[in-house]
C-alpha positions in Angstrom: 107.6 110.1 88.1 109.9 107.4 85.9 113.5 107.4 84.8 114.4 105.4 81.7 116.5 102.8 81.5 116.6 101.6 78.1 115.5 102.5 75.0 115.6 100.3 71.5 113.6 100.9 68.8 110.6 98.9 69.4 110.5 99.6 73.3 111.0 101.9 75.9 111.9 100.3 79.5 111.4 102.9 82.6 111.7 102.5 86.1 108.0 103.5 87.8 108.7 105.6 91.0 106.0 104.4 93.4 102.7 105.9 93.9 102.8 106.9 90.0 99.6 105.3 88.4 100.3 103.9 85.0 97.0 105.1 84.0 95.4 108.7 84.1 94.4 108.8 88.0 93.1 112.1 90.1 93.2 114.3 87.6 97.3 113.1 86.6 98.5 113.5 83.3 98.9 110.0 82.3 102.8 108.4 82.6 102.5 107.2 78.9 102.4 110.5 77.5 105.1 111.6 79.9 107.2 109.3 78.7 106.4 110.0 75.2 107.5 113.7 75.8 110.9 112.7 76.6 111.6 109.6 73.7 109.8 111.8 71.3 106.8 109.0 70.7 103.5 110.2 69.5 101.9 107.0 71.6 103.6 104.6 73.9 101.8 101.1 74.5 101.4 99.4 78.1 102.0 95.6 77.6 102.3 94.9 81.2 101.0 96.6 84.0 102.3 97.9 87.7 100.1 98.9 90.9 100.4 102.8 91.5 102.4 101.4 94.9 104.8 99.5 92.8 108.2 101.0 91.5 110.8 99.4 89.2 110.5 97.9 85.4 107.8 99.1 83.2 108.1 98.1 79.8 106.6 99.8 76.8 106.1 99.2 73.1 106.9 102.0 70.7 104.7 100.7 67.7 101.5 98.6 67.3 103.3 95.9 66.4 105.5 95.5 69.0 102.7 96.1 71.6 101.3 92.6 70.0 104.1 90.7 69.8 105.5 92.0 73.9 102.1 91.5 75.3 102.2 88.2 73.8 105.2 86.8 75.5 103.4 88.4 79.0 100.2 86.3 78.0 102.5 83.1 77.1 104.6 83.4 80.4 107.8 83.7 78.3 109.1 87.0 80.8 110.6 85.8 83.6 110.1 89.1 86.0 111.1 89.3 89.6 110.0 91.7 92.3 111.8 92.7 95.6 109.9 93.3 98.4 110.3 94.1 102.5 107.5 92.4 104.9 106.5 93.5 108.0 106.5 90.1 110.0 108.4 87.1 110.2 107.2 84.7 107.5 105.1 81.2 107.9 108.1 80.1 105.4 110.9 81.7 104.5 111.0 80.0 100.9 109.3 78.2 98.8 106.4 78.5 96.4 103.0 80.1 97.2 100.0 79.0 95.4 96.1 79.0 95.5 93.1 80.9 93.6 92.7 84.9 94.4 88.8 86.2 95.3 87.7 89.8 96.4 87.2 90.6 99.7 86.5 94.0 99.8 86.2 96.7 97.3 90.2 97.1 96.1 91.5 94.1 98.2 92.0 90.4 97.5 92.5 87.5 99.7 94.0 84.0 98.9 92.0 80.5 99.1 93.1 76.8 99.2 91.5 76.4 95.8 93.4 75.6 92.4 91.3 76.3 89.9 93.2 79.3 88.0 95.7 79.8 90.6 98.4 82.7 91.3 101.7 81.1 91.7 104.4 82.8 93.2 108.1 81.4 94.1 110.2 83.4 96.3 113.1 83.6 98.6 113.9 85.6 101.5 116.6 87.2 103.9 117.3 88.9 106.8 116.1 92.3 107.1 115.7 95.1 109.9 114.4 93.6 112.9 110.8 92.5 112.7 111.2 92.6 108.7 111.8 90.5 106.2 113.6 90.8 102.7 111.6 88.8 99.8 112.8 88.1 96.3 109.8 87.1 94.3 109.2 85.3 91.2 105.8 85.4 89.8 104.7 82.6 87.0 101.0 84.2 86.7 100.0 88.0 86.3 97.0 89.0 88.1 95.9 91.7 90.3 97.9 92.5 93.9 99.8 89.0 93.6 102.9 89.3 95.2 101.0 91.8 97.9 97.9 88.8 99.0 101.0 86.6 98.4 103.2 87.3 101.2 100.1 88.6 103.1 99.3 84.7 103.2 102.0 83.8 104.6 102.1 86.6 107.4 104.6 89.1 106.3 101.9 91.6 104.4 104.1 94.3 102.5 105.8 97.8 104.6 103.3 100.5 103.5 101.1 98.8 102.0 97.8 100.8 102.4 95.6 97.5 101.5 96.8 94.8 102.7 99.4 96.0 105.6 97.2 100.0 106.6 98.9 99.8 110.0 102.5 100.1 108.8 103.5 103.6 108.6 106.8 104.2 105.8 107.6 106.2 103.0 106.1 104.2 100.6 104.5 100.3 100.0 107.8 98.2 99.6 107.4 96.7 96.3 110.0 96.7 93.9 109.8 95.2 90.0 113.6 94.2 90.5 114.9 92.6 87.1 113.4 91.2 83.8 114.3 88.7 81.0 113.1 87.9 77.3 113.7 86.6 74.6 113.0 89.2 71.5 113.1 89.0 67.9 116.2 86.4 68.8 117.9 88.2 71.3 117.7 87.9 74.8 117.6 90.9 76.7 117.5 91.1 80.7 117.8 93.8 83.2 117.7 94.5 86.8 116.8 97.8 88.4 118.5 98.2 91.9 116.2 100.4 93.9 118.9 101.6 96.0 120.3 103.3 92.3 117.1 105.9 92.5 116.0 108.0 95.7 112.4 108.0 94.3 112.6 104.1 95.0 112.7 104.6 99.0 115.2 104.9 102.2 114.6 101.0 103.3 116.5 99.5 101.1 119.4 101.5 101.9 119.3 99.6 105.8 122.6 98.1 105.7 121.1 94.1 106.0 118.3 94.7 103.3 121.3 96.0 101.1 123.0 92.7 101.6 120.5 90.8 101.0 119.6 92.4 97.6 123.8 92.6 96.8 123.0 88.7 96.7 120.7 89.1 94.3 122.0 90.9 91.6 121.4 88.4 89.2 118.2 86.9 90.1 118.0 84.4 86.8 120.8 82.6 87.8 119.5 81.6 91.1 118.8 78.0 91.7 114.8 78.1 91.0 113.5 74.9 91.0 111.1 74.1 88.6 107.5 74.2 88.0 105.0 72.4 86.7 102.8 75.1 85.9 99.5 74.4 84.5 98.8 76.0 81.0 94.7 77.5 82.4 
């Protein structure tokens, strides 16, 4: 269900296996209080949130307070978070940034529209993956529901097992990763990065011998030449 990878006294940081809702789902016990079992909380806070599809970083507050002042620098955009993730296509693009308001199509899906008026911005990169496929490095600036997913959909490489937004694709799980993090905290900065291929739970595709170089060239994902955005403050 999780492993941790961190603990400090005001946080716990796990890595989600995929298909593990963060909240009580189908009769699950909820992965809060399985967490708490092991770090010997009472109650664990979600200040951030995964889809059930998504593995990797999952960060939770220990205390009240801490759940305040974490969620706060998710609401402020002050975590820079980036996801890996394999598409099923070749891309429109194979970098560059992604942008444009999100409406519902149908009852859990999302599409994206040419509009701007409280967009989802995404940067990302990509690589060479297994033929057909495409390796993605994502960096989201905005938060909201299946981003990266209706992201890359948009652009023609929908997400390897995605049940949504790619149902054709048949693997052994939806290929989204939440790869690395970085914040600032109490004046420390603290940053991570979860390498999928460290954890079986994570999935057999990024073990393919050209995802694995592409993701051994992005080990450090902050230090990447990101250019830039203007990102409106809406």
């Amino acid at each position: 269900m999780f492993d941790i990878v961190y603990t400090h006294a005001d946080f716990v940081l796990i890595n989600k296996h995929p298909n593990v809702s963060v909240h009580k789902d189908d009769g699950d016990v909820m992965l809060l209080q399985e967490v708490a079992a092991v770090t010997g909380d009472e109650h664990l806070y979600l200040v951030h949130r995964l889809d059930k599809m998504t593995s990797g970083l999952l960060l939770l507050a220990r205390h009240a307070q801490a759940a305040s002042e974490l969620s706060g620098l998710f609401a402020q955009r002050n975590v820079q978070k980036f996801y890996l993730a394999i598409g099923s296509k070749k891309p429109k693009k194979k970098q560059g940034l992604i942008s444009g308001d999100m409406e519902r199509t149908r009852r859990s899906a999302w599409k994206l529209v040419a509009t701007q008026n409280n967009p989802a911005i995404t940067q990302f990169l990509s690589a060479a993956a297994e033929p057909g496929e495409r390796l993605f490095l994502c960096k989201p600036y905005t938060g909201k529901t299946h981003q990266i997913r209706v992201a890359l959909k948009s652009i023609g490489s929908a997400i390897v097992g995605d049940p949504i937004y790619n149902p054709t694709s048949q693997a052994d799980r939806g290929y989204l990763h939440a790869f690395a993090i970085r914040f600032d905290y109490q004046g420390e900065t603290f940053s991570w990065v979860c390498d999928p291929r460290t954890f079986v739970a994570c999935g057999s595709k990024w073990h393919e011998s050209t995802v694995s170089q592409g993701v051994d060239e992005w080990l450090s994902p902050w230090q990447l030449n990101w250019p830039t955005l203007k990102v409106s403050s809406k």
